[in-house]
C-alpha positions, 0 to 999 in steps of 0.5 A: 820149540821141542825140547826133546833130546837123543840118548848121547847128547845133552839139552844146551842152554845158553849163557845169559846175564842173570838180570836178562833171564830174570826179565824173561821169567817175570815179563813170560810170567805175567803173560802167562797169567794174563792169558790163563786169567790169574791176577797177579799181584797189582804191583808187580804187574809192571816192567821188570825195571819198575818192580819193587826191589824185593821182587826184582831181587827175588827173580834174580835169585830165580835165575841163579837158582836155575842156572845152578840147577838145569846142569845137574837136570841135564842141561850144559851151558853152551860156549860163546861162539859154539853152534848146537849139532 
């Protein structure tokens, strides 16, 4: 993926259900640890569906906390149904 962009034109992101995204950061994270031999908490190696409510809850507020952020990093959400350039 390259995340590279020109001058004029913003990166895009699209708009996900905050609970999707969430999925995402854990099921990646955990992964990512795997492969780089960090050993994440017992527990939380699980399906995003079967984490204890304060870690579920927590990686919701992460994906708010990114969709709040990335705008004002450069990133704008993209519309339902617009193609990127």
């Amino acid at each position: 993926m390259n995340l590279k962009r020109s001058l004029n034109r913003p990166l895009v992101m699209k708009m996900v259900e905050r609970e999707t995204l969430a999925k995402w950061l854990h099921d990646t994270y955990e992964k990512i640890a795997m492969e780089v031999t960090w050993k994440t908490q017992e527990h939380c190696r699980v399906a995003f569906s079967e984490l204890p409510p304060k870690n579920k809850k927590v990686m919701i507020l992460l994906a708010e906390a990114l969709e709040n952020e990335l705008p004002k990093l450069g990133w704008v959400r993209a519309e339902k149904g617009v193609k990127k350039g």
